[in-house]
mmJSON file of the N, C-alpha and C atoms, coordinates in Angstrom:
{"data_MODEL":{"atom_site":{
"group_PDB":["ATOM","ATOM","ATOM","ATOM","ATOM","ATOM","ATOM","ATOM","ATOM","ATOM","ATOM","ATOM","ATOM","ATOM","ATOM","ATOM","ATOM","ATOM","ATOM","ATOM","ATOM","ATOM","ATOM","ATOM","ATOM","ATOM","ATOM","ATOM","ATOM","ATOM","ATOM","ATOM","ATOM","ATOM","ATOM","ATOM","ATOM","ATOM","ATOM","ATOM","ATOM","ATOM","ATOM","ATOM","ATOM","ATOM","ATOM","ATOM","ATOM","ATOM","ATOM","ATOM","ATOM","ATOM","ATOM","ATOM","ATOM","ATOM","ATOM","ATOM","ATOM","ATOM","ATOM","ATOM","ATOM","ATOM","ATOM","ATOM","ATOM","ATOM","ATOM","ATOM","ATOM","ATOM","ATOM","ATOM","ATOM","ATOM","ATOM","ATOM","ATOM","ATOM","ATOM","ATOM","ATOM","ATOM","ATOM","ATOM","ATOM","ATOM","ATOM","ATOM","ATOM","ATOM","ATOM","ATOM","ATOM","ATOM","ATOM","ATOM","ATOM","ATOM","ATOM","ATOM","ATOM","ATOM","ATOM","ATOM","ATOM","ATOM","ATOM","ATOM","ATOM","ATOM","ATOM","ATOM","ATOM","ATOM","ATOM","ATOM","ATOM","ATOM","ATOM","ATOM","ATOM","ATOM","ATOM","ATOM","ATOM","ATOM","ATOM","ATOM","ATOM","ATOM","ATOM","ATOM","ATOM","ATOM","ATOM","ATOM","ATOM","ATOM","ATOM","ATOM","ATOM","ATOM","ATOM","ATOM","ATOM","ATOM","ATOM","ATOM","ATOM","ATOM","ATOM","ATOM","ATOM","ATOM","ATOM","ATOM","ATOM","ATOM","ATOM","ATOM","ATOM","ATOM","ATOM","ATOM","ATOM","ATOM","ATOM","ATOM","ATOM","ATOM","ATOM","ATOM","ATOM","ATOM","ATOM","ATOM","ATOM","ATOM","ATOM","ATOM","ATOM","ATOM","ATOM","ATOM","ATOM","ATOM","ATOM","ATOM","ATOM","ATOM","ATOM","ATOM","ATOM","ATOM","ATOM","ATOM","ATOM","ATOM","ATOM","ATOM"],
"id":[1,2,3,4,5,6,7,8,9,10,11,12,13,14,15,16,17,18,19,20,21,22,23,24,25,26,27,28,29,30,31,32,33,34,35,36,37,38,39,40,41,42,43,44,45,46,47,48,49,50,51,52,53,54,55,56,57,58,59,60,61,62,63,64,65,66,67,68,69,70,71,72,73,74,75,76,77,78,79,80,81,82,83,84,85,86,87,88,89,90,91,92,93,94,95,96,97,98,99,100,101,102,103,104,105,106,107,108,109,110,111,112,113,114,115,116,117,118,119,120,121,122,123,124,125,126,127,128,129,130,131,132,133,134,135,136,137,138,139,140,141,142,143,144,145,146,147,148,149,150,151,152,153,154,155,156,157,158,159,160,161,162,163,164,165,166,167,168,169,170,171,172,173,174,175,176,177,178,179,180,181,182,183,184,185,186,187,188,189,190,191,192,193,194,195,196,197,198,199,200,201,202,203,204],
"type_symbol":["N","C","C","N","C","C","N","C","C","N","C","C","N","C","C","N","C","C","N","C","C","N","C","C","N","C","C","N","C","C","N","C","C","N","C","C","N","C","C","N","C","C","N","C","C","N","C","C","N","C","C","N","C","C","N","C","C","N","C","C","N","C","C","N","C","C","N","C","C","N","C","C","N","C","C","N","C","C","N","C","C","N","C","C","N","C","C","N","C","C","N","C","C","N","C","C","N","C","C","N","C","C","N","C","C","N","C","C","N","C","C","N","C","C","N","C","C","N","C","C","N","C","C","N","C","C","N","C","C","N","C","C","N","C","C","N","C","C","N","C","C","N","C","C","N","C","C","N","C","C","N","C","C","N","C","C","N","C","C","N","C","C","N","C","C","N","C","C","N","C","C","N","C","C","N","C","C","N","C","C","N","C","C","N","C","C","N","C","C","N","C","C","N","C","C","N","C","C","N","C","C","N","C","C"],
"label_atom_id":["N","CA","C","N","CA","C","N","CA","C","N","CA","C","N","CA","C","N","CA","C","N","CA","C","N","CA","C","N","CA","C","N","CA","C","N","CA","C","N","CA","C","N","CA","C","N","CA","C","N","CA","C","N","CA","C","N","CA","C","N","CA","C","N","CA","C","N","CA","C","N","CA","C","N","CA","C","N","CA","C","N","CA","C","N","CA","C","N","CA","C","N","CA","C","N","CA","C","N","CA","C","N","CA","C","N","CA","C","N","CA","C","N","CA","C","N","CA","C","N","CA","C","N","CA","C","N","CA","C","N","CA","C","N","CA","C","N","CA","C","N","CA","C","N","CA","C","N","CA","C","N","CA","C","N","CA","C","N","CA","C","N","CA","C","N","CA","C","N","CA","C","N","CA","C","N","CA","C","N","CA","C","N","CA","C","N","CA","C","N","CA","C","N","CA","C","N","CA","C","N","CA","C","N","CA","C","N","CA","C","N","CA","C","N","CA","C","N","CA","C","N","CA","C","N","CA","C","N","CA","C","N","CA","C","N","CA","C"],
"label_alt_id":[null,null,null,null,null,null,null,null,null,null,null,null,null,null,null,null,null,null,null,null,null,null,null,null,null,null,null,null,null,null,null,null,null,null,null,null,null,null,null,null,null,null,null,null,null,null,null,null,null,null,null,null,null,null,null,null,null,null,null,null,null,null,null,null,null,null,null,null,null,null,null,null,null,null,null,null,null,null,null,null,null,null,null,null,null,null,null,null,null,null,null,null,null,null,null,null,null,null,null,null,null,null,null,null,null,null,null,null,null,null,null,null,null,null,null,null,null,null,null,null,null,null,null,null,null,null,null,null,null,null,null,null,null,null,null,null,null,null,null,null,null,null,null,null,null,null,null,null,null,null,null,null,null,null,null,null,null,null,null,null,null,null,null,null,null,null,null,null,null,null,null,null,null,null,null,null,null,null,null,null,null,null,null,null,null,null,null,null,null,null,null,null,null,null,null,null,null,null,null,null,null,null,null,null],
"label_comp_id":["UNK","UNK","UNK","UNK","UNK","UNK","UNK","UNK","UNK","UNK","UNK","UNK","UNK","UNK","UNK","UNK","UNK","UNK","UNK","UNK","UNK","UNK","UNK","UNK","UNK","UNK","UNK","UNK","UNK","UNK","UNK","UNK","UNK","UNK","UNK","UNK","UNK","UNK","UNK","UNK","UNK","UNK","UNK","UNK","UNK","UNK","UNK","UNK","UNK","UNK","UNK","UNK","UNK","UNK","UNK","UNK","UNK","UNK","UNK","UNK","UNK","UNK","UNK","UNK","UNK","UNK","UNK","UNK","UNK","UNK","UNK","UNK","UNK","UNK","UNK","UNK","UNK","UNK","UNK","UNK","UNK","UNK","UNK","UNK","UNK","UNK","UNK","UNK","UNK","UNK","UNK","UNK","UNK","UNK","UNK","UNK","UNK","UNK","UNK","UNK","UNK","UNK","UNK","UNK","UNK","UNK","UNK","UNK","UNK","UNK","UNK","UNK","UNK","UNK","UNK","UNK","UNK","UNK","UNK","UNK","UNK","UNK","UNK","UNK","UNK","UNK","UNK","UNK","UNK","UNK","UNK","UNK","UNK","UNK","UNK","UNK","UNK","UNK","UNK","UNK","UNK","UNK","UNK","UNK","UNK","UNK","UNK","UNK","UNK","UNK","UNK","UNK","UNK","UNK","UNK","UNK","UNK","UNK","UNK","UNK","UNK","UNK","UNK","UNK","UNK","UNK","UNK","UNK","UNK","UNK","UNK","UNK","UNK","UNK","UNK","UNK","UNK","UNK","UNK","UNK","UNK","UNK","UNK","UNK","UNK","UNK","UNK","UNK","UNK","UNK","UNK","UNK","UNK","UNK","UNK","UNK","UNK","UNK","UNK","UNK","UNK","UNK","UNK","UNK"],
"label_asym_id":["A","A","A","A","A","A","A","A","A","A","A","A","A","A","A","A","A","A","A","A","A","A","A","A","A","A","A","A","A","A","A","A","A","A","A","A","A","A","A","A","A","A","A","A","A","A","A","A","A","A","A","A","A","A","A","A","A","A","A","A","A","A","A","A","A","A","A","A","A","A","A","A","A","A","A","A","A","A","A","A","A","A","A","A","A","A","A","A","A","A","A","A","A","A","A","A","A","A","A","A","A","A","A","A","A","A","A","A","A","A","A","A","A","A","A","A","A","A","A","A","A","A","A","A","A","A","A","A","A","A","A","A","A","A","A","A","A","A","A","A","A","A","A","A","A","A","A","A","A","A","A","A","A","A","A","A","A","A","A","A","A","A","A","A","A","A","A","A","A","A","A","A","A","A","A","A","A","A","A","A","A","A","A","A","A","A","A","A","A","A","A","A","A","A","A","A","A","A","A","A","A","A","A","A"],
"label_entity_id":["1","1","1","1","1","1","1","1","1","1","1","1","1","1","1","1","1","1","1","1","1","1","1","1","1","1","1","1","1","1","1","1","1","1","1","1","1","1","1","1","1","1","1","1","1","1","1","1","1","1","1","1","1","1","1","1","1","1","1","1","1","1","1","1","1","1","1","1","1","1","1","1","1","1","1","1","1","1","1","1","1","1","1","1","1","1","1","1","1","1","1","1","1","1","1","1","1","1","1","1","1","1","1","1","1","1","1","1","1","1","1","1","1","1","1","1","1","1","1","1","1","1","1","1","1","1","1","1","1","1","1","1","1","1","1","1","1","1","1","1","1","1","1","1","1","1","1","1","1","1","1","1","1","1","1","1","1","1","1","1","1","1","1","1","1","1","1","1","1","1","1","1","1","1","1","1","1","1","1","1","1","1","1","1","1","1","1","1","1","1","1","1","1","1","1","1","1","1","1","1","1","1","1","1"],
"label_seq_id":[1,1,1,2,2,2,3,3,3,4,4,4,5,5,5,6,6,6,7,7,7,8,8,8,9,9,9,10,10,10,11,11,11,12,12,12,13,13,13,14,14,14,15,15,15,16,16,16,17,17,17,18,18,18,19,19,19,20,20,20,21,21,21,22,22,22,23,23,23,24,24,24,25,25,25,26,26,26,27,27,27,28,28,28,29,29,29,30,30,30,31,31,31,32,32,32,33,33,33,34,34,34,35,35,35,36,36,36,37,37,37,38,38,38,39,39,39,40,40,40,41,41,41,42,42,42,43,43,43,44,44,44,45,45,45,46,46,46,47,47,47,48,48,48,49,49,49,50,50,50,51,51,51,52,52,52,53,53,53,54,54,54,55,55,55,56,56,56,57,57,57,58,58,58,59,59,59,60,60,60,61,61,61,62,62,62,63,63,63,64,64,64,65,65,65,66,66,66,67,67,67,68,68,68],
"pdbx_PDB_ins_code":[null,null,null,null,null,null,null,null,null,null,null,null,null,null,null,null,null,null,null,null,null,null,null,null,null,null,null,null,null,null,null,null,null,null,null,null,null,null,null,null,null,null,null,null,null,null,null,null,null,null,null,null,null,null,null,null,null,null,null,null,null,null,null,null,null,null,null,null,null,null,null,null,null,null,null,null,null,null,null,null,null,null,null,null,null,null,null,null,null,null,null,null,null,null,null,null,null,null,null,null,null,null,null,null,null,null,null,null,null,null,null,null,null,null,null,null,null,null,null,null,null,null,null,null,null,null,null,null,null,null,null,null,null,null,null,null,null,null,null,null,null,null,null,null,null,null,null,null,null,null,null,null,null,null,null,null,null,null,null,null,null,null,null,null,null,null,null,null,null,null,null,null,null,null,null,null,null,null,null,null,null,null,null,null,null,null,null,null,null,null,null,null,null,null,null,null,null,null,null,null,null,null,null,null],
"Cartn_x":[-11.978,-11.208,-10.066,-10.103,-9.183,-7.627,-6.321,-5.395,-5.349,-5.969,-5.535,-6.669,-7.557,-8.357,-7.748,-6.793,-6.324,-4.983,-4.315,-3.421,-3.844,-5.333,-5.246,-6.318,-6.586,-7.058,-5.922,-4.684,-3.689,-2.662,-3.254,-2.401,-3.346,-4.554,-5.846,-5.306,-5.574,-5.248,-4.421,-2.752,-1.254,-1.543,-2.632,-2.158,-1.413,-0.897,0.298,-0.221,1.028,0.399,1.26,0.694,1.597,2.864,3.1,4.111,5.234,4.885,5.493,5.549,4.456,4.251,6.016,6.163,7.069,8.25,8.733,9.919,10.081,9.024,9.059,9.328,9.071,8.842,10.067,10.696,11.906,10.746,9.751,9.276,8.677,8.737,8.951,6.822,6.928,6.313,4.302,5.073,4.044,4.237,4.423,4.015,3.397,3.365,2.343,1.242,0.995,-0.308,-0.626,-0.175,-1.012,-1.461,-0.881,-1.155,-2.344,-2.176,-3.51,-4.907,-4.356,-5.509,-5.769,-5.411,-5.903,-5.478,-4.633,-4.466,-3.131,-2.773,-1.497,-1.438,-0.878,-1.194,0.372,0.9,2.461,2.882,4.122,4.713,4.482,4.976,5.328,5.924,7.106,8.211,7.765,7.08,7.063,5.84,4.703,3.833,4.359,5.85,5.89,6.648,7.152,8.083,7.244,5.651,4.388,4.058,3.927,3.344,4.756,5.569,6.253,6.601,6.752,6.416,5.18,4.465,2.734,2.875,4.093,3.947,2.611,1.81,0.623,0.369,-0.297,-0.997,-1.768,-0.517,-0.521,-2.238,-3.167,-4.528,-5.047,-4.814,-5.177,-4.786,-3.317,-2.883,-3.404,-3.612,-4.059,-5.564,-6.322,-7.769,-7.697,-6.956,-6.627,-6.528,-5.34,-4.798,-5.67,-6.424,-7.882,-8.898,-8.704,-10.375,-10.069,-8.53,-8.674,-8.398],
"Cartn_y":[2.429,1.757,0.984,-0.105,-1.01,-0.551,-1.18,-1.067,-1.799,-2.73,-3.631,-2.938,-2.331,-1.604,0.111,0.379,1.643,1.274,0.159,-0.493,-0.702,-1.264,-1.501,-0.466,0.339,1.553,2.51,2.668,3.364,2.47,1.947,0.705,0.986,0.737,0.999,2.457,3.157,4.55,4.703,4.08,4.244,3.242,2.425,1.062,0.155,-0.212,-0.495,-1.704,-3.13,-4.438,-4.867,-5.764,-5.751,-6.31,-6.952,-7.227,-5.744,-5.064,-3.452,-2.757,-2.894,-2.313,-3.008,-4.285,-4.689,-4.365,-4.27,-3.475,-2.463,-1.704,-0.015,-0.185,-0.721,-0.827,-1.303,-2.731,-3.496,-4.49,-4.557,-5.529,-6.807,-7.989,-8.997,-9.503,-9.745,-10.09,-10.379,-11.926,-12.566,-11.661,-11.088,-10.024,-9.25,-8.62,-7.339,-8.22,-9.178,-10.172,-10.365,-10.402,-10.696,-9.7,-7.916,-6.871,-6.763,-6.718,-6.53,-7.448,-8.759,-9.559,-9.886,-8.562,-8.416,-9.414,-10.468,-11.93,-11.493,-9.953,-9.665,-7.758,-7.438,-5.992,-5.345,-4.463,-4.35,-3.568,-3.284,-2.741,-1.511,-0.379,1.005,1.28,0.512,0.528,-0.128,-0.781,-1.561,-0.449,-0.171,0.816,2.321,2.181,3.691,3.393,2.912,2.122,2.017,1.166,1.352,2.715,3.579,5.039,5.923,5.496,6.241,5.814,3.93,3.985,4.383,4.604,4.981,5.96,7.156,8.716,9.024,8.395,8.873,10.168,11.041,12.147,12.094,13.576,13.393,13.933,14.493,14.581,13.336,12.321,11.065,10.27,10.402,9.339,10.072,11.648,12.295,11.142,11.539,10.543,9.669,8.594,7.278,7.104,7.986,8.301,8.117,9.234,10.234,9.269,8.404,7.495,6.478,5.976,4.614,5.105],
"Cartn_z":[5.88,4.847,5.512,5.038,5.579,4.964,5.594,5.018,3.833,3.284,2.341,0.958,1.571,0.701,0.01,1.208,0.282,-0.059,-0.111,-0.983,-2.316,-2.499,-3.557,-3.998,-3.505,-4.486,-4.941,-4.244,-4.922,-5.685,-5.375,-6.779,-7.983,-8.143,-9.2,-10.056,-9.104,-9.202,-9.958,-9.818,-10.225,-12.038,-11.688,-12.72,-12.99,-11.507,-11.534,-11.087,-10.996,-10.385,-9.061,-8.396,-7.196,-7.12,-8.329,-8.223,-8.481,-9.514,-9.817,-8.689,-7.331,-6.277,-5.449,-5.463,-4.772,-5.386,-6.407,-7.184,-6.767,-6.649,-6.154,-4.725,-3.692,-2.659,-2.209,-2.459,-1.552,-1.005,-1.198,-0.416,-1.15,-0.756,-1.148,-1.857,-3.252,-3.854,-2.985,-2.476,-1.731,-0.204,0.336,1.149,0.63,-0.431,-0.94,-1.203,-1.568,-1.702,-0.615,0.685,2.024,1.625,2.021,2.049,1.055,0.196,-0.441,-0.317,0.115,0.483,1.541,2.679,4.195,4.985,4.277,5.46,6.071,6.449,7.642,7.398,8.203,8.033,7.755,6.775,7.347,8.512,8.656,10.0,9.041,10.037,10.097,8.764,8.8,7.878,6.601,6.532,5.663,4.901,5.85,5.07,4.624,5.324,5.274,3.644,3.214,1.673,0.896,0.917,0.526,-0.255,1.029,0.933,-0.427,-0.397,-0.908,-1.923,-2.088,-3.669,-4.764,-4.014,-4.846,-4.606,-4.033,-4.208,-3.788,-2.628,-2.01,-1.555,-2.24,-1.943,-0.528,-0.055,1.255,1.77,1.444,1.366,1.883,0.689,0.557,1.898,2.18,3.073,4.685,4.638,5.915,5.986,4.83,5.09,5.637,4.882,5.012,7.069,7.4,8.768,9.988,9.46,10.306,10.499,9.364,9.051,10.129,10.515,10.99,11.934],
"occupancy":[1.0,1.0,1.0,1.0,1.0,1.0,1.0,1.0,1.0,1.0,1.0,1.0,1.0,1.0,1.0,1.0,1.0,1.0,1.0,1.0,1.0,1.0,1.0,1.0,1.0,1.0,1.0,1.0,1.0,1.0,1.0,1.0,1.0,1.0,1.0,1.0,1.0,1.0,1.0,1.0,1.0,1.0,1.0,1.0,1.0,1.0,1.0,1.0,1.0,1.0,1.0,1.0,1.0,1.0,1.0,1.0,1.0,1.0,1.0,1.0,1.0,1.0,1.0,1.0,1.0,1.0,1.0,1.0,1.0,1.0,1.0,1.0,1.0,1.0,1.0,1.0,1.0,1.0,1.0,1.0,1.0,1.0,1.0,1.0,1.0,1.0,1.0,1.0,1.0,1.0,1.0,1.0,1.0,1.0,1.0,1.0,1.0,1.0,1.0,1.0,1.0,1.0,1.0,1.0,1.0,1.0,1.0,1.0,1.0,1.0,1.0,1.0,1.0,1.0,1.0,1.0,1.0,1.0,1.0,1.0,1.0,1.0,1.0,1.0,1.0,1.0,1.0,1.0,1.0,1.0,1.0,1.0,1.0,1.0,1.0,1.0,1.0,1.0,1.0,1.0,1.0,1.0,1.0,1.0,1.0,1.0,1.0,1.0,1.0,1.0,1.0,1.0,1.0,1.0,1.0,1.0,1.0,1.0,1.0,1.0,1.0,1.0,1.0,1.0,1.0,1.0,1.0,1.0,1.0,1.0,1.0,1.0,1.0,1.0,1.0,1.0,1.0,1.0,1.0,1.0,1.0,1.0,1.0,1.0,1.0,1.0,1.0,1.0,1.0,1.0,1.0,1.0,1.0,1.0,1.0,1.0,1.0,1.0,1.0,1.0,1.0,1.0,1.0,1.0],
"B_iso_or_equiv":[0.0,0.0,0.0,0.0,0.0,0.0,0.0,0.0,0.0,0.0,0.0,0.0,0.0,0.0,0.0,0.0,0.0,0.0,0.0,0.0,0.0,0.0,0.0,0.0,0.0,0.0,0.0,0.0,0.0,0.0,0.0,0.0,0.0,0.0,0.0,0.0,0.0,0.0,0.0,0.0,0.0,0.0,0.0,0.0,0.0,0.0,0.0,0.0,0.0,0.0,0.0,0.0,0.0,0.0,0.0,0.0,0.0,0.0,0.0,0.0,0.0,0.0,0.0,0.0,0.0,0.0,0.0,0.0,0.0,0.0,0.0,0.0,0.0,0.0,0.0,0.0,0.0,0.0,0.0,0.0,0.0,0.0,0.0,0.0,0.0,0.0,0.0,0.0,0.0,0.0,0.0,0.0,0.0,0.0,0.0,0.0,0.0,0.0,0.0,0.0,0.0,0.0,0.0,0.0,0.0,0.0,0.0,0.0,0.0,0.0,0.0,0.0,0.0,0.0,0.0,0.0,0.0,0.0,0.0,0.0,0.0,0.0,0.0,0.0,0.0,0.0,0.0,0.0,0.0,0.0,0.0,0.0,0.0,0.0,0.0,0.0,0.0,0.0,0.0,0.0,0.0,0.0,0.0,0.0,0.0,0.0,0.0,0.0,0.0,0.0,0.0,0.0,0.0,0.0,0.0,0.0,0.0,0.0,0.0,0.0,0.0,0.0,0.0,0.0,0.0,0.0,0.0,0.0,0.0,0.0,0.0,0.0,0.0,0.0,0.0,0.0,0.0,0.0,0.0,0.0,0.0,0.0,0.0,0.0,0.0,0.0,0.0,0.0,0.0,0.0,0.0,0.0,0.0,0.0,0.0,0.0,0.0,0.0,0.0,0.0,0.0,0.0,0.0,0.0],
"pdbx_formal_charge":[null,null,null,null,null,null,null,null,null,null,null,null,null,null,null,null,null,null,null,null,null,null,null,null,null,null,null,null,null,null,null,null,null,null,null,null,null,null,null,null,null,null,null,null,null,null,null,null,null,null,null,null,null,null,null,null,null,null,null,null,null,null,null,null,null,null,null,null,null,null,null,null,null,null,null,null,null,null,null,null,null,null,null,null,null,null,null,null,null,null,null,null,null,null,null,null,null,null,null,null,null,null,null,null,null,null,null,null,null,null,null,null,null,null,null,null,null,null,null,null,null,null,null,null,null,null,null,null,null,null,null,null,null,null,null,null,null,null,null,null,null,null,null,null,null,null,null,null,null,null,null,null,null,null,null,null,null,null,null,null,null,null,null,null,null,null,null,null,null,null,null,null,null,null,null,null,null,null,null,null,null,null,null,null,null,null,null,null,null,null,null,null,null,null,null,null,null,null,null,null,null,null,null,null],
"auth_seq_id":[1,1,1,2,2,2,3,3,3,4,4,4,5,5,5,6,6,6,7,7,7,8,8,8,9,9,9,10,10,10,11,11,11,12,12,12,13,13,13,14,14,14,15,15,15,16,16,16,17,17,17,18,18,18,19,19,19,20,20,20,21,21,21,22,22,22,23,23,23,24,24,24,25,25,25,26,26,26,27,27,27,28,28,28,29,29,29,30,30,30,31,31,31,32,32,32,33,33,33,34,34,34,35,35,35,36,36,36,37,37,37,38,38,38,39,39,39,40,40,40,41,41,41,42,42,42,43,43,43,44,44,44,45,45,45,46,46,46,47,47,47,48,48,48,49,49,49,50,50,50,51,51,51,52,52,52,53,53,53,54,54,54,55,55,55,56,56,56,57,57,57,58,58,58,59,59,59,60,60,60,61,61,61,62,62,62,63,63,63,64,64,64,65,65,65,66,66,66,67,67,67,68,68,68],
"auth_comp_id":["UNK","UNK","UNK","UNK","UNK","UNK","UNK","UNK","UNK","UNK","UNK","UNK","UNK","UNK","UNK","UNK","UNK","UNK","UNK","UNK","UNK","UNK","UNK","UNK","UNK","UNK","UNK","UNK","UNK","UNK","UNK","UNK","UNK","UNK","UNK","UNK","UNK","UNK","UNK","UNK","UNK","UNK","UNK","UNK","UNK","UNK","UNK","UNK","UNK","UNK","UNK","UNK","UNK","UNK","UNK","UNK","UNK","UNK","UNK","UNK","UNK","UNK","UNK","UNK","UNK","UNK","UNK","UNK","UNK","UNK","UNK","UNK","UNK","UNK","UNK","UNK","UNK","UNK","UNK","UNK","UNK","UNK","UNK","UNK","UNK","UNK","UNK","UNK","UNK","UNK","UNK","UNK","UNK","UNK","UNK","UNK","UNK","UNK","UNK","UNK","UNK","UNK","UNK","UNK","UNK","UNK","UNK","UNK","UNK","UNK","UNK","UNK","UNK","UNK","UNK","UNK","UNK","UNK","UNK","UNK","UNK","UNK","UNK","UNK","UNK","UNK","UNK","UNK","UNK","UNK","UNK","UNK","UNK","UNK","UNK","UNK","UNK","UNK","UNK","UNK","UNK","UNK","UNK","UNK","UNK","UNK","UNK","UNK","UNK","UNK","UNK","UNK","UNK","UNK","UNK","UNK","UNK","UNK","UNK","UNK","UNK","UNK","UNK","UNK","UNK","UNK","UNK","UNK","UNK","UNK","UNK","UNK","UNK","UNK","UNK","UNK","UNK","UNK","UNK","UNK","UNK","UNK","UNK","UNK","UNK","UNK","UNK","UNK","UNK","UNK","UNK","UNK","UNK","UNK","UNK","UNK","UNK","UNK","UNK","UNK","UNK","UNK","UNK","UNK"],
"auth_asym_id":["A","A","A","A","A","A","A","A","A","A","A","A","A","A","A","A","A","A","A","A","A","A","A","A","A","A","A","A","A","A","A","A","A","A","A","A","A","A","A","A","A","A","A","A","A","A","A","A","A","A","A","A","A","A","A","A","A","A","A","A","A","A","A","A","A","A","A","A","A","A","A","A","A","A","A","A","A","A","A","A","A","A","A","A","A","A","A","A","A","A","A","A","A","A","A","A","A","A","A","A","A","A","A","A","A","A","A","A","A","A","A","A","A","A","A","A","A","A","A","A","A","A","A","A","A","A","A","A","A","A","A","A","A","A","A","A","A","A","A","A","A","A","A","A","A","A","A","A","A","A","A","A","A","A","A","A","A","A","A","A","A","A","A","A","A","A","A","A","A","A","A","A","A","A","A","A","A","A","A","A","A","A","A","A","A","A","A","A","A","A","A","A","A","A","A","A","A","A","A","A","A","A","A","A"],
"auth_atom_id":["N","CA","C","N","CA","C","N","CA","C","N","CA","C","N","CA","C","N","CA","C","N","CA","C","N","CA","C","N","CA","C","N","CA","C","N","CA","C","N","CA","C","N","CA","C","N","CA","C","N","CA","C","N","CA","C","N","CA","C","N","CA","C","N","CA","C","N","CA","C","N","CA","C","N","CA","C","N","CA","C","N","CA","C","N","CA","C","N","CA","C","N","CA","C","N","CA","C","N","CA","C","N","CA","C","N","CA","C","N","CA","C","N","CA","C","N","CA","C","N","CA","C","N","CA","C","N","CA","C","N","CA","C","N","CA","C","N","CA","C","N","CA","C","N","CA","C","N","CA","C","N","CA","C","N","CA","C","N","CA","C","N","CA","C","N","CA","C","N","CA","C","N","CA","C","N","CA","C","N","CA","C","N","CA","C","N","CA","C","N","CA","C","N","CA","C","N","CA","C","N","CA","C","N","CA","C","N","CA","C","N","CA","C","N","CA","C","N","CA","C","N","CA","C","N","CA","C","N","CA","C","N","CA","C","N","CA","C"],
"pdbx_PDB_model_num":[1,1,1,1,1,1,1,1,1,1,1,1,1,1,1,1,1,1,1,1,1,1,1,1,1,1,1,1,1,1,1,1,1,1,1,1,1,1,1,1,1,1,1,1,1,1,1,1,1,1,1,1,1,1,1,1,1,1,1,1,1,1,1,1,1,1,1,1,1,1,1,1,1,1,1,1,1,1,1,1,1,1,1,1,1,1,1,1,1,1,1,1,1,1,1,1,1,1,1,1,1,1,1,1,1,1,1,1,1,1,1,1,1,1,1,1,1,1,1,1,1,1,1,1,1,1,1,1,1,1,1,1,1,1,1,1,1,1,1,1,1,1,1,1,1,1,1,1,1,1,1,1,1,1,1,1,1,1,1,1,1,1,1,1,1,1,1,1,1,1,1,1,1,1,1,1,1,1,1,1,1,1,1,1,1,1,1,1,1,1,1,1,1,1,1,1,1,1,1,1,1,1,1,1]
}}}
């Protein structure tokens, strides 16, 4: 699973839209649209703000981890 693929399955998941993702996050609108449409990957930081606005189930994000 790509990063931009379990972005937007825990976005699906939440019901939430990306723009709501970037409110939650601090991160800027058209950046979460690369992010979700694979055209740039985020930093550390930027995924780690990600991970914690979608309250990612740490199960989930171990997978996510392990897989790539």
């Amino acid at each position: 699973m790509t990063t931009s693929e379990f972005i937007n399955q825990q976005i699906s998941i939440l019901g939430i839209s990306e723009y709501r993702l970037s409110q939650l996050s601090g991160i800027s609108a058209p950046l979460i649209a690369n992010y979700c449409k694979g055209k740039s990957e985020p930093s550390i930081n930027n995924f780690k703000a990600i991970v914690k606005a979608l309250d990612v189930n740490k199960d989930n994000l171990n997978d996510f981890i392990y897989e790539n």
